[in-house]
C-alpha positions as CSV (number, residue, x, y, z in Angstrom):
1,X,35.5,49.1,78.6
2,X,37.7,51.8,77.1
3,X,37.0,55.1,77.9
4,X,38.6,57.7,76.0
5,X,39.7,60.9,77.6
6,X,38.4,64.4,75.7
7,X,39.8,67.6,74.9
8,X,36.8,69.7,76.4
9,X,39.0,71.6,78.6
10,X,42.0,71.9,76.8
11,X,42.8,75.5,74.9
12,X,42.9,74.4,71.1
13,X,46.6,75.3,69.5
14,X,47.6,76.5,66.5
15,X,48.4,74.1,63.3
16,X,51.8,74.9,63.9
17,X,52.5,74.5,67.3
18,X,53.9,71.3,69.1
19,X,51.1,68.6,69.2
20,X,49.3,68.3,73.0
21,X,48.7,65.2,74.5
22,X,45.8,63.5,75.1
23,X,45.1,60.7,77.3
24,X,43.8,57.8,76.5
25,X,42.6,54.3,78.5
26,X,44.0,51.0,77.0
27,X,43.9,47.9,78.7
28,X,47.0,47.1,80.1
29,X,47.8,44.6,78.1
30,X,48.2,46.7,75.0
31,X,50.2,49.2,76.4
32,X,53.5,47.7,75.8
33,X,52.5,46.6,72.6
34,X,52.1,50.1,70.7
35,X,55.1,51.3,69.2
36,X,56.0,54.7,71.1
37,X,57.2,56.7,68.2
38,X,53.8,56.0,66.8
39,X,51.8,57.0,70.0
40,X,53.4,60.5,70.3
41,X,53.3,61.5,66.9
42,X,49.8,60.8,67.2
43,X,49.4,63.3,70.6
44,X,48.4,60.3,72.4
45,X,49.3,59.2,75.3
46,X,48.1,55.4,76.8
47,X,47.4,55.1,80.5
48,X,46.6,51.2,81.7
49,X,42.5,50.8,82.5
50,X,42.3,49.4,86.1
51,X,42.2,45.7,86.6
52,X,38.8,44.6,85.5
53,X,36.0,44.2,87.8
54,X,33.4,41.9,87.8
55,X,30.0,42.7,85.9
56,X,27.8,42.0,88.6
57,X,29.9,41.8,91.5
58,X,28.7,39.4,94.8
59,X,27.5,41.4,97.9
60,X,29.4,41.0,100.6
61,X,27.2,39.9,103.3
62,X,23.2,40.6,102.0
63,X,22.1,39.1,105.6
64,X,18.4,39.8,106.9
65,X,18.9,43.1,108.1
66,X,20.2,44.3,104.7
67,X,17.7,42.4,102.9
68,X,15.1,44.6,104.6
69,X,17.0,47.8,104.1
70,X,17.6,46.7,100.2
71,X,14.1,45.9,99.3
72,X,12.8,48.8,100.8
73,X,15.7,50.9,98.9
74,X,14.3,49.1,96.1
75,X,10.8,50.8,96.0
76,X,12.4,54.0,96.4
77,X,14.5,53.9,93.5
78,X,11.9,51.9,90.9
79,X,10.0,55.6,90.1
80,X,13.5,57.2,90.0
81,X,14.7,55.2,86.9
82,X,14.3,56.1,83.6
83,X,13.8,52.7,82.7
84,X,11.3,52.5,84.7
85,X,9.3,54.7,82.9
86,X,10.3,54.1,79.6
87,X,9.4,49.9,80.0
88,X,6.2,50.7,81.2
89,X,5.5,53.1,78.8
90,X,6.0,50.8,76.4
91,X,4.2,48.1,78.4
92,X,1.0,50.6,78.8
93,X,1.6,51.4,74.6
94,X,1.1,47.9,73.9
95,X,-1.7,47.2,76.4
96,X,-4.0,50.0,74.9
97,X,-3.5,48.7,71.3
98,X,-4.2,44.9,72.5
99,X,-7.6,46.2,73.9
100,X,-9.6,46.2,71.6
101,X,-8.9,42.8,70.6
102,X,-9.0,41.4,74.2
103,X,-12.7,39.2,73.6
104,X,-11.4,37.7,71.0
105,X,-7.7,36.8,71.5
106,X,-8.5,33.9,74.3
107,X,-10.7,32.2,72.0
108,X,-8.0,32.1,69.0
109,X,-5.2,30.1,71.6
110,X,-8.0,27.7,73.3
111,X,-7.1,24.5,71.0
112,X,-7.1,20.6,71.3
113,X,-6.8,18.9,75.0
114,X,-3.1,18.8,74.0
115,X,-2.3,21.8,73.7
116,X,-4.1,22.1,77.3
117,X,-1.8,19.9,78.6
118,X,1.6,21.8,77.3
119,X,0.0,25.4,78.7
120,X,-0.7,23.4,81.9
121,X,2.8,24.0,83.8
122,X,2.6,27.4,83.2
123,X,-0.2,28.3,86.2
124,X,2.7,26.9,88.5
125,X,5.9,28.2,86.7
126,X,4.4,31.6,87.0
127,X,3.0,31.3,90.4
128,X,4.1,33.8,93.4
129,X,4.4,30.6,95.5
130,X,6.4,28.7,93.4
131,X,8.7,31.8,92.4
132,X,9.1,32.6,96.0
133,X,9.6,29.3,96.9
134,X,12.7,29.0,94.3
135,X,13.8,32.0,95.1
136,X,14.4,31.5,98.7
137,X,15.7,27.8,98.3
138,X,18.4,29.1,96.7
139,X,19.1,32.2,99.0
140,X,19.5,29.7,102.0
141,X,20.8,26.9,100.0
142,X,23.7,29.3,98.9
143,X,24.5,30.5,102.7
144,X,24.2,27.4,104.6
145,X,24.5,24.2,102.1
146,X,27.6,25.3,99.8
147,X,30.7,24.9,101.6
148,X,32.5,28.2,103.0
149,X,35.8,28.6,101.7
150,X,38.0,30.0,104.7
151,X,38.3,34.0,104.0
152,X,35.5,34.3,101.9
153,X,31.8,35.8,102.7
154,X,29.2,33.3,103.2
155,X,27.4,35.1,100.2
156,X,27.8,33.3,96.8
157,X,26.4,33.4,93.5
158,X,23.6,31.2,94.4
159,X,22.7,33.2,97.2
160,X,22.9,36.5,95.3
161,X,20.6,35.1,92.6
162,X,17.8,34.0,95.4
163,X,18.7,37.3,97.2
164,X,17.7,39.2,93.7
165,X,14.9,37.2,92.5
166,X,12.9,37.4,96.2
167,X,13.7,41.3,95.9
168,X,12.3,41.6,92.6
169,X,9.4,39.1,93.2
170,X,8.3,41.2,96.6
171,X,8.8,44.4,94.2
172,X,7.0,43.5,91.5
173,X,3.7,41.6,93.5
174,X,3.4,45.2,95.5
175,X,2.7,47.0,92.8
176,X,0.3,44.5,90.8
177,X,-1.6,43.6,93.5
178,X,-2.2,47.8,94.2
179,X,-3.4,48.3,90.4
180,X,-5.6,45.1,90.8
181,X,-7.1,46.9,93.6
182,X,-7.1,49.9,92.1
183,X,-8.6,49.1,88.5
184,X,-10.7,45.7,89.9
185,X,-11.2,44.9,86.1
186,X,-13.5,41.4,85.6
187,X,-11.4,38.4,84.7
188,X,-12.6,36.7,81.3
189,X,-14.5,34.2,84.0
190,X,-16.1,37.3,85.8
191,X,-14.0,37.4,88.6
192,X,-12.0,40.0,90.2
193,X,-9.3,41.2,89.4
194,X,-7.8,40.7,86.0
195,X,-5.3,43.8,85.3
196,X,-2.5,43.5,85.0
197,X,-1.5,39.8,85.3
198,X,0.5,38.3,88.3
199,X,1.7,35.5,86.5
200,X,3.1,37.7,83.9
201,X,4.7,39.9,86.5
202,X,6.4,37.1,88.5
203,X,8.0,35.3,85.6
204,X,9.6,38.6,83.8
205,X,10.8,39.7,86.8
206,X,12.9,36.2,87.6
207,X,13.9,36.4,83.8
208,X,15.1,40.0,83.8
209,X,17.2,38.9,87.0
210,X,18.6,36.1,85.3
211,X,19.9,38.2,82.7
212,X,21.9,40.4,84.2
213,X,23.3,37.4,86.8
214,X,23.9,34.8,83.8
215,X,24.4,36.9,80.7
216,X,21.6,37.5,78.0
217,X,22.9,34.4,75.9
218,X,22.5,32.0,78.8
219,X,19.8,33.6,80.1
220,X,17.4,33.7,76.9
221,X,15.3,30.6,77.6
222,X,14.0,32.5,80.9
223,X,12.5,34.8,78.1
224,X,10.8,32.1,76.5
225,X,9.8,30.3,79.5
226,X,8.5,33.9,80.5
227,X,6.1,33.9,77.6
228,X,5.1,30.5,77.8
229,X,3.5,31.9,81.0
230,X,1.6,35.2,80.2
231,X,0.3,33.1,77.1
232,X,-0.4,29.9,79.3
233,X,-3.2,32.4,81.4
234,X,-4.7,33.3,77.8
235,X,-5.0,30.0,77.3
236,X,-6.7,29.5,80.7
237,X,-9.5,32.2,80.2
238,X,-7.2,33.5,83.5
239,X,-6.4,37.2,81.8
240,X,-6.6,39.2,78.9
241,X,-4.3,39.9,76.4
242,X,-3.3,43.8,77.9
243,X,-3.5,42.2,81.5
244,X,-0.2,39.9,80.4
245,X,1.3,42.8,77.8
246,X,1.1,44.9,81.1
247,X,2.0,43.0,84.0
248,X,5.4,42.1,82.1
249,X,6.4,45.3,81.5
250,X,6.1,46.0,85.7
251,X,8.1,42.7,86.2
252,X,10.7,43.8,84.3
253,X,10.7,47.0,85.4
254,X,11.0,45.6,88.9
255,X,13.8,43.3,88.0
256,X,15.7,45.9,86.4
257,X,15.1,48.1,89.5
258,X,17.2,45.3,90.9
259,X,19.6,44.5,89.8
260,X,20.1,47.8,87.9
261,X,21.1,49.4,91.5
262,X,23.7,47.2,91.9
263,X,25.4,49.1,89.3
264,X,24.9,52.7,90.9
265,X,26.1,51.4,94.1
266,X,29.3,49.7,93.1
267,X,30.6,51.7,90.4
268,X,31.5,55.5,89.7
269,X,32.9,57.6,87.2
270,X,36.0,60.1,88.3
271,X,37.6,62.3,86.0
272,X,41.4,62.2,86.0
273,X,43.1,65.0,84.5
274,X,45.8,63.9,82.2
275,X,48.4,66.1,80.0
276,X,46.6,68.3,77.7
277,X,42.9,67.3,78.2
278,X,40.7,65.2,80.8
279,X,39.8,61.7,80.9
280,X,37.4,59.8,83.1
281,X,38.4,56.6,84.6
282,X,35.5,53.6,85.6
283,X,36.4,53.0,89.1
284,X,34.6,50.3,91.2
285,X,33.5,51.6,95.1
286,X,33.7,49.6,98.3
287,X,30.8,47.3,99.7
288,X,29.6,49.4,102.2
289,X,26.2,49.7,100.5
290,X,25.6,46.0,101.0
291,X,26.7,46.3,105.3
């Protein structure tokens, strides 16, 4: 990331005064590499970016006691993001115009006993248990089956992952099962409670994790796989088309919520003056959120 420092608060000179500086962020690398001669007559001056940090950085030690702290940061912070609001805006948008067609979208995927037998895994892929379940297996398999390396944190990548996934799982299942309460809308079968879909929830929550842990173009099948759920409980006469639109917006809203607080916590911009203007440096802050 290159972050290029402005002339905001810098007096502007006249054309035929000496040219002002202005500082600008390179990566390090480059520095060295841009002819001087051509740097100053351009006003600029290059200042090395720090070393680069990692994207999604590994807590330190996200033990049981900050697990409970963190997950109940987490429902703090999920209506204090803009994302938040804006997925399930977007989520509720898509809901209302699926409505109407709601009686008869179930009927249009129910096909052959083949077709019953691919949508079959989905009940489980998507299920709280089996999400939980996975979700946790790798939390402790990552603190107590991968070998420590001497100086290093318990916590891994593995861990983290499980330690994400079982926040955004527990995030995400508060809030659906409080609008299924809430709403008690009849399931296609005539059961309660329909809206918004669980199923739906759980799966875009783990995929929204994913992302941001393994990168979007590693991370895509969890997308599909995602889908292959919500449309799985179609299938199933389980839900209605605006139960599954819905209930994946609030999983990954809830994943997002996750995940996207690692970013507050560990990074912060600071502005550093420079010769002739300001520029603001990305600096990364010290663990102590994760203690």
């Amino acid at each position: 990331m290159i972050l290029v420092g402005t002339l905001a608060f810098a007096t502007p000179a006249p054309a035929t005064a000496e040219l002002r500086t202005t500082g600008l962020f390179a990566p390090a690398e480059l520095v060295g590499t841009v002819p001087i001669a051509l740097a100053a007559h351009a006003g600029v001056q290059l200042v090395p970016l720090p070393e680069k940090t990692e994207e999604h950085p590994t807590p330190p030690s996200p033990g049981f006691r900050a697990f409970a702290r963190t997950t109940a940061a987490d429902f703090a912070a999920f209506p204090q993001r803009t994302s938040t609001w804006v997925i399930l805006g977007v989520g509720a948008a898509s809901a209302l115009l699926a409505h109407p067609a709601d009686d008869t979208t179930n009927a249009h995927i129910v096909g052959s006993r083949g077709v019953g037998r691919f949508f079959a895994p989905g009940k489980w892929v998507g299920s709280v248990w089996a999400q939980a379940g996975a979700s946790i297996g790798l939390y402790f398999g990552g603190r107590y089956l991968v070998p420590e390396v001497d100086g290093q944190p318990r916590t891994n990548k593995i861990s983290h992952l499980g330690y994400d996934l079982l926040r955004a799982q527990i995030l995400s299942q508060a809030f659906i099962h409080s609008i299924k309460r809430a709403v008690r809308r009849d399931r296609p079968t005539g059961e309660c409670c329909s809206f918004p879909s669980g199923h739906a929830a759980t799966a875009f929550a783990a995929a929204s994790v994913l992302e941001r842990h393994l990168g979007y173009r590693a991370a895509w099948p969890t997308m599909v796989v995602a889908t292959y759920v919500g449309v799985s409980r179609l299938h199933d006469n389980r839900h209605f088309l605006s139960d599954i639109l819905f209930g994946s917006s609030v999983g990954m809203a809830s994943g997002w919520t996750v995940v996207g607080r690692h970013g507050r916590n560990e990074y912060a911009l600071v502005p550093v003056p420079v010769r002739g203007g300001m520029a603001v440096a990305l600096t990364r802050l010290s663990g102590a959120a994760w203690n």
